[in-house]
Every structure is written in C-alpha cells, then in structure tokens.
LUMDO-111162 format. One record per residue (C-alpha): residue in one letter; x, y, z. Coordinates in steps of 0.1 Angstrom, whole numbers, padded with zeros to 4 digits, always signed. Layout:
residues N
AXYZ...
END
This chain:
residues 457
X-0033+0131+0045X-0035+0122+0009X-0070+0140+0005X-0090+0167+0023X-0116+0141+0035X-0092+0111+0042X-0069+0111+0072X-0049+0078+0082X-0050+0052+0107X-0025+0042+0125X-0024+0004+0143X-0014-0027+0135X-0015-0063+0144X-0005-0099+0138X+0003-0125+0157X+0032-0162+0150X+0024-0175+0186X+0003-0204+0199X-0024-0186+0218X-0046-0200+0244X-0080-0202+0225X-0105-0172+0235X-0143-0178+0242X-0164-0157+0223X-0177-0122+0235X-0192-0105+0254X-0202-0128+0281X-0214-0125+0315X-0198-0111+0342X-0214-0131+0369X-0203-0110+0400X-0208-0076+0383X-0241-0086+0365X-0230-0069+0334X-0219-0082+0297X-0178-0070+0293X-0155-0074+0264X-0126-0071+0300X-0111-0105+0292X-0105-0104+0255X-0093-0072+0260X-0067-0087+0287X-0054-0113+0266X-0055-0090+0235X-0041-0051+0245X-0008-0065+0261X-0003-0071+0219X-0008-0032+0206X+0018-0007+0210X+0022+0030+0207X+0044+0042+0180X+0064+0076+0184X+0079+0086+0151X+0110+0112+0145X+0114+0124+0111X+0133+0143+0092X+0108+0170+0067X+0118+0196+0043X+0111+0231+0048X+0089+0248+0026X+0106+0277+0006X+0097+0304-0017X+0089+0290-0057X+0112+0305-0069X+0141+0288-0046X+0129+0259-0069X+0141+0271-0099X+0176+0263-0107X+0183+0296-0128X+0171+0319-0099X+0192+0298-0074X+0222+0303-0096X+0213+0336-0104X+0211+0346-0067X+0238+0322-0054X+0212+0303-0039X+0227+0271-0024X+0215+0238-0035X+0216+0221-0005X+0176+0213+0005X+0169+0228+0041X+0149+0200+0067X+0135+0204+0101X+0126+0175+0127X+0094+0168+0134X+0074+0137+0158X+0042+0122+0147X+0023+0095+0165X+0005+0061+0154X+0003+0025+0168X+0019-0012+0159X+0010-0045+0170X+0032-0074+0180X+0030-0102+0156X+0059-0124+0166X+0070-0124+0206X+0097-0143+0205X+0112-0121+0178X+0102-0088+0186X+0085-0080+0155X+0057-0053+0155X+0037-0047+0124X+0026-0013+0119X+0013+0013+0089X+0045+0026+0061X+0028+0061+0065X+0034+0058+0101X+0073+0053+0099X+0077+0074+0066X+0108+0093+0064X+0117+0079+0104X+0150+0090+0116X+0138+0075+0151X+0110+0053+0162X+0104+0042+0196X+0079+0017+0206X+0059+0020+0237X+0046-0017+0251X+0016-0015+0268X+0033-0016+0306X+0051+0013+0298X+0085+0001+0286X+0096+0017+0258X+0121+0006+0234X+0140+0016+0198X+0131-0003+0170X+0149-0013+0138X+0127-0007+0105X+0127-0041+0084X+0113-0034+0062X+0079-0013+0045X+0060-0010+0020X+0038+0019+0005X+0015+0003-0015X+0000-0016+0008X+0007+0008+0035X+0022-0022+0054X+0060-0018+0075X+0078-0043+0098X+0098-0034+0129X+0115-0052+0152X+0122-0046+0195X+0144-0061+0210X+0124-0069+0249X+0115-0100+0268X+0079-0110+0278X+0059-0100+0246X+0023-0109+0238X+0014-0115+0202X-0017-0110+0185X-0032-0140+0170X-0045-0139+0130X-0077-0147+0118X-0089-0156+0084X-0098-0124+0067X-0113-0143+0040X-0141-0157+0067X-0153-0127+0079X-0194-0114+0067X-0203-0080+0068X-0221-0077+0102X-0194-0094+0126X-0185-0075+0151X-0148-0061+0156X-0133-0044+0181X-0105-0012+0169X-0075-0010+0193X-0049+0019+0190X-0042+0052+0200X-0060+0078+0188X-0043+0117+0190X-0017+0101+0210X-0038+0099+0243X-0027+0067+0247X-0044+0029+0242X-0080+0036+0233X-0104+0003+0226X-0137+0009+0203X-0166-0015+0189X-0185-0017+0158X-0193-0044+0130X-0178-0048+0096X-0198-0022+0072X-0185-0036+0039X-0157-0062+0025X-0138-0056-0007X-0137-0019-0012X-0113-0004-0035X-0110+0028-0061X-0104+0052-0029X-0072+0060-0040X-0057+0054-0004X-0033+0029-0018X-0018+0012-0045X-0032-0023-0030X-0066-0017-0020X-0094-0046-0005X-0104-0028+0024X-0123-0038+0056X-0150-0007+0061X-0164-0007+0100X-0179+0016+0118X-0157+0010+0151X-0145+0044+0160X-0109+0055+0142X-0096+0085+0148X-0061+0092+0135X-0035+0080+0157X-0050+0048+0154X-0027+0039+0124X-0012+0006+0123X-0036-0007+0150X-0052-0043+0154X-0092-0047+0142X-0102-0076+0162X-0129-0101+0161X-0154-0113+0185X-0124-0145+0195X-0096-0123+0200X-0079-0122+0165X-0070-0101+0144X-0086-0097+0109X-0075-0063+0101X-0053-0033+0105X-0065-0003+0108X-0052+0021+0077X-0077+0048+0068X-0109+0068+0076X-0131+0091+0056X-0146+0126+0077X-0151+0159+0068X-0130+0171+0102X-0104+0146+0095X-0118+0124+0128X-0145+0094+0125X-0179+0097+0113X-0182+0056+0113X-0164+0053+0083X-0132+0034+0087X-0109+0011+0064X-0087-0018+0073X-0060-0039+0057X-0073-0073+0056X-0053-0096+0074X-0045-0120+0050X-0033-0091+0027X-0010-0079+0057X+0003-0114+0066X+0013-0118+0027X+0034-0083+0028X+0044-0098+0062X+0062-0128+0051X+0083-0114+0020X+0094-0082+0047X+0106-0109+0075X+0128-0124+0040X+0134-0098+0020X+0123-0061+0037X+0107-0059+0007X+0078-0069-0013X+0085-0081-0047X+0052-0075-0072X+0037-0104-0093X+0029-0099-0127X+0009-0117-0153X+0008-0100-0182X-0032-0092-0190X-0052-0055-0190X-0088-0069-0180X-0120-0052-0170X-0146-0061-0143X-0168-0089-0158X-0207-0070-0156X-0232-0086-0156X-0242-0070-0192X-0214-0083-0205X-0222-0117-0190X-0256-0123-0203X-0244-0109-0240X-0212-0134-0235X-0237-0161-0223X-0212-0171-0197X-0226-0193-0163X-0204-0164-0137X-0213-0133-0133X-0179-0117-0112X-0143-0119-0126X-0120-0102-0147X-0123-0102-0187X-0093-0099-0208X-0088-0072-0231X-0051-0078-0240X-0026-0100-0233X+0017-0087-0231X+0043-0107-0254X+0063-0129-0240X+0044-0130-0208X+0032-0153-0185X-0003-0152-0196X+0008-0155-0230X+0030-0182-0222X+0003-0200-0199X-0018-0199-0235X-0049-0168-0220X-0058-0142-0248X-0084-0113-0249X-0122-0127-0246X-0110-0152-0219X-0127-0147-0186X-0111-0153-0157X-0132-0165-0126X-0107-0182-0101X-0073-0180-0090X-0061-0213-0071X-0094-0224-0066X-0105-0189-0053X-0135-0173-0073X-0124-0140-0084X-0144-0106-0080X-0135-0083-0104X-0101-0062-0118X-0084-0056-0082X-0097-0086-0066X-0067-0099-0095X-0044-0070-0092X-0042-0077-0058X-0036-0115-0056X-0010-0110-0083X+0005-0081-0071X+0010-0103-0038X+0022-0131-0053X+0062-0140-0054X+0079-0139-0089X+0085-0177-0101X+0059-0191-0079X+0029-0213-0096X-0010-0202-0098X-0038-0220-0107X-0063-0198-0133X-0098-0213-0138X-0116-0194-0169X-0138-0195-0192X-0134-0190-0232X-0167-0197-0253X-0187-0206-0225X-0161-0236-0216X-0141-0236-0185X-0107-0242-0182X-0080-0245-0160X-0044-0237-0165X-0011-0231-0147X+0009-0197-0150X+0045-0192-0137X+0044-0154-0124X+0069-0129-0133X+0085-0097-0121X+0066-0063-0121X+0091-0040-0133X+0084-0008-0133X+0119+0005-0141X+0129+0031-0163X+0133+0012-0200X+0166+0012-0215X+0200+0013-0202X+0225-0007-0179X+0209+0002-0151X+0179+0020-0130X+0182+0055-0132X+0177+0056-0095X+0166+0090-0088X+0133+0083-0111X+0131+0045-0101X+0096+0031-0096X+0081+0049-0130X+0079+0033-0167X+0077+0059-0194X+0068+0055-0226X+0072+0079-0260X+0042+0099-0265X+0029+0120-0293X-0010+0137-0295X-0023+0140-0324X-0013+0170-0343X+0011+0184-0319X+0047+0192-0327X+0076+0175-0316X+0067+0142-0298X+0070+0141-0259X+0074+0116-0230X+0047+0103-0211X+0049+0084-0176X+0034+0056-0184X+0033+0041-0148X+0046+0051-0112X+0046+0032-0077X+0036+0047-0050X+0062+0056-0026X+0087+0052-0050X+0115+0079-0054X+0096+0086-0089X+0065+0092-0067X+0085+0110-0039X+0096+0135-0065X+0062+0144-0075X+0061+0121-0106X+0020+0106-0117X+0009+0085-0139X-0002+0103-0179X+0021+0135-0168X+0041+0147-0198X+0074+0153-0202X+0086+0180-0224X+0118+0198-0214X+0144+0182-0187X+0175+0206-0178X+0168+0237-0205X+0170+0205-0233X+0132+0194-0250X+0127+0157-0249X+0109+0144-0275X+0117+0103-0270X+0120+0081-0236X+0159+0080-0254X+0166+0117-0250X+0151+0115-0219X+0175+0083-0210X+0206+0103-0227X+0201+0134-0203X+0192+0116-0170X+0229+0092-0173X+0248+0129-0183X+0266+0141-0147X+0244+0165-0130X+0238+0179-0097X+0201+0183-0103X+0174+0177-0128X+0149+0206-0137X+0115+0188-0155X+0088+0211-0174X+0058+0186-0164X+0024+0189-0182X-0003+0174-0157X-0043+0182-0164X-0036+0208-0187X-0015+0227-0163X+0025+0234-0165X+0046+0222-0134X+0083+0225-0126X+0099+0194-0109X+0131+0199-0095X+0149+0169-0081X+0180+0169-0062X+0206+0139-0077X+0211+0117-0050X+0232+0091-0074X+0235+0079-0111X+0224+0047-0123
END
C-alpha cells in the first residue's frame, strides 16, 4: 500500500483473439424466469487467472544497522538480510495462442516465482516479459494449450453510468465476479501512479483483485482493475481501473521491448481554466497552456512557445495537463503526432517528432546505475551556504525510487564528503565503493539513505 487509505487491486485483462460477438446483458433466462449475467460470465471467466507471487523482501533491522560507521564500528556485515514471502493478485489472458497474461507491476514486484492458476485449475510458471511501474502495467507469458482471451473494448467510448462487471480474486478466495457502473472517467492527482487516467466504479474491489479484467455489458474489457480507496483497506464503492487503451499501449512496447520507452515533447503547461479562457478570449475551454518550452526540443523544433494552447493531439481534443502527459508519455520516441492549438485566438495545426524522456543522471559516459531513473540538478536557497543538489526528477519504480530517492529532496553530504554541485556528486558516485551513505533533506527533516552498490556505471 502506497498510503494508509489506498490498497491495490489486483486483475487484469486483454484479449488479441477473434471472439464470437456477445449479446448484451442481462437477458432473460427463459427457463429460470430470472435476468443472469451466466453467459457472459461463461465466455468471459475462462479469460482471468489467479496470480500466486514468491518474492524475495528485506528484513527490517535496527537504524543503526544502516549506518555504515556503526556497521564498521561493530563489524557489522554488509551483506542485506531477505526473507521469502507469497502475496496473491489476478491476471488476464490477452493473447491465447501466445500465452500472454496481463497483470498489475505491483503484483509481480520483486517475484522470484509466479505461478498462474487458469480458471480449470491448471496451474502453470510464467516468465515475466516485461513491467512497468508507472503505469502499474506487467506482461507474463504461460506456456498451456486451450486458452480463452479476453476481448478489448474502446476505453475511450465508455460514459460514466455503463455498467461493468469486476472479475478477480479478492483475499485469494478464489475467482470472485462483482457489478457496478462507471462512477467517473479521467481521474488523476491520486498519486497511485506515475500514469494516472483512471476508470472510478463502484463494482466491488477488494485487494486481491489486482490485475483483474473490468468488463462491460458485451463482454470486453475496458479496464484493469489497479486501485481502491477505504478506510479498512477493503471497498467502500470506490475503485480505480487502468483504462484499456492505456494498458493495450504499455501492452504493445512490453510484447517488443519488455519495456516501455517514455515520449517527450519538451513543454511545462498548466490546465487551460476556464478563467484563463475567457481573459485569453480563446473558443476551448479544456487543454493544456504552455508556460515554457525546452531548447532544442521537439516542441521547439515543431515551432510551439509559451502562450500557445494546445487543444488536440491527433485529432483527439485534449483535457487538461495529464490528459497530455499521458498521451506523450505513451507515445514511442521518433514516432509523428499531430498538435491542434491555438495562439492569438487562431488555430493551428502542426507536426512534432517525439523524443526520448531521459531521466538519467546528467553528465558522464554512462548511467550511474545504482541512482538510474532520477535527474538532479544544482541547487542553492537563497542565503544558505555552500550550494547543494536537488533531485530534480525520479521515476517511479526506478532503482533511484527503490532506494528511497523523491522528487525536491536535497542532497548535501554523500560518503562523509559535502556535495555542493551535481559534479561532485558525479565525481563521488564513479569513485569504487561498496556502498553509498546520502545525508537527504526531505520536508525539513534529515534522512540517511544507505544504498548497497550493485554496479558502477
């Protein structure tokens, strides 16, 4: 759980198969003289697994075990002590004839084993493809005959007020199937993931139902189920979903890659109000204004600059900040967008080639690849005495992230030696050394990050 209220979901769906086209329900059960959801269900459970997870976690230890001078002091070894532990969540088949099974990255986090449990009870080892935090989005594959996949739908399509059907398996009882509606579309700022356009229903999710398929009324699937919100850690009708789309984007560059590479543009933008519309005079009311455009990037390139409004991507009118974050983010480095936007009132179109998100550490020959996935910058308050380093930017999940790195923490002392430029810091990290000890300022508080060295960029 990444917060006291919020406990994840685990199930997921998504289906590459030609499937037999479902009616809509409920309908009639003529001989029973009752309304049943039975068929869909028939055609669609066969496509949502059980996921049983080993991992491999690390022992908690006294504070003072993490402070390299005591350990030396004390002959304290540095080897980090772990213990196995099994945790349970769901998947869903998305390609029969391959074997591939979607499912959540905090469900196979840290897996030293994962087994897959089909529906009639076989269970088999998968292979991890690939995963990805941000999203909250991992590919596995089984190797078995006779697979059902689950269809996708067209996330995009669905209103709030359709009703959807949750599959998974909640507390690990086993395959559990719940109804509701969609609550809300397009919710984000939970700080549940980096990536965040959730589905919100009120179809029960309890945890354990990670990974697992959100259907619709025809059978397909539109979302997978990531998150929920109660006081008690179980469902009070508040539940999150990846939207499909979203997951079938992350799904194509794991199948390729077992990776997702991020898209970057190049702008900082805020959401278009609609104060700021009516004072602007514009004709939209939703999109993203920019506030600053990078050098040498491909919004600068593509000719945008601050005051330009952008209200469409491809054709697609855009909603706000991380409606755009999130279509970038998901779009492939080198591939070609369309951006509709308005400067003075007149709209315009233009074409952007995106680039790479790189969120490496600056400087060097290489990625220092104990801290990879942060960007830090040199930092200095005013008044205060010397400079510092400040992390400008980490990914989630990343081994920067892993080792307890955020974004706006402080640097100021790394390995008994004060850092006062991203330099210094570069010249220390590339020195030999069989662990790094950082004095970390974060909300006005001190912290002392030790990381183990793994291996030297």
């Amino acid at each position: 759980m990444k917060n006291p209220i919020v406990s994840f979901v685990l199930t997921a769906v998504i289906a590459v198969s030609s499937t037999v086209a479902v009616a809509n329900f409920p309908m009639m059960d003529e001989e029973r003289g009752v309304l049943t959801n039975a068929p869909l269900l028939g055609k669609t459970t066969p496509g949502v697994d059980n996921i049983s997870v080993k991992t491999r976690v690390m022992q908690k230890q006294n504070p003072l075990y993490q402070d390299p001078f005591f350990r030396r002091f004390f002959d304290v070894p540095n080897q980090l002590h772990h213990r196995e532990a099994m945790s349970a969540g769901s998947g869903v088949i998305v390609d029969a004839k391959e074997g591939l099974v979607m499912t959540n990255h905090h469900v196979i986090d840290n897996a030293v084993n994962i087994m897959v449990t089909l529906k009639d009870k076989r269970q088999i080892k998968a292979e991890l493809i690939g995963s990805d935090a941000a999203t909250d989005i991992a590919l596995l594959q089984i190797d078995a005959e006779d697979l059902t996949a689950v269809p996708f739908g067209n996330s995009d399509k669905i209103q709030v007020g359709d009703v959807v059907i949750a599959i998974g398996n909640p507390f690990g009882i086993g395959q559990t199937v719940t109804t509701g509606i969609v609550s809300a579309l397009g919710r984000s700022g939970l700080g549940i993931e980096g990536y965040e356009d959730f589905v919100q229903t009120d179809a029960s999710i309890n945890p354990g139902n990670s990974g697992g398929a959100l259907v619709n009324s025809k059978g397909e699937l539109v979302g997978i189920n990531t998150a929920i919100i109660g006081p008690s850690g179980g469902n009070v009708g508040i539940g999150f979903a990846v939207p499909s789309n979203m997951a079938m984007a992350v799904l194509d560059q794991l199948k390729v890659h077992g990776k997702v590479s991020r898209g970057r543009l190049g702008v900082t933008v805020q959401d278009l109000t609609p104060e700021i519309a009516e004072a602007m005079d514009l004709s939209v009311r939703s999109g993203a204004l920019i506030t600053g455009v990078e050098s040498t990037s491909p919004a600068e390139k593509a000719g945008l600059k601050p005051g330009d409004v952008i209200a469409a991507i491809d054709g697609k009118p855009l909603r706000g900040f991380s409606d755009l974050r999130n279509r970038i983010g998901l779009t492939r480095k080198g591939s070609e967008v369309e951006i509709s936007y308005l400067r003075e009132g007149a709209q315009k179109t233009v074409t952007a080639r995106i680039g790479d998100l790189d969120f490496s550490v600056r400087q060097g020959s290489g990625t220092l690849k104990d801290f990879s996935g942060a960007r830090f910058e040199d930092y200095k308050e005013i008044g205060a005495k010397p400079a510092r380093v400040m992390v400008a930017d980490v990914v989630k999940g990343s081994a920067a992230w892993h080792h307890g790195l955020r974004k706006d923490n402080v640097i100021t002392v790394v390995n008994n030696k004060p850092v006062a430029s991203v330099d210094e810091l570069i010249s220390i990290l590339q020195r030999p050394y069989k662990g790094v000890a950082m004095n970390v300022k974060r909300d006005g508080r001190d912290l002392f990050i030790v990381v183990e060295r793994k291996e030297m960029g």
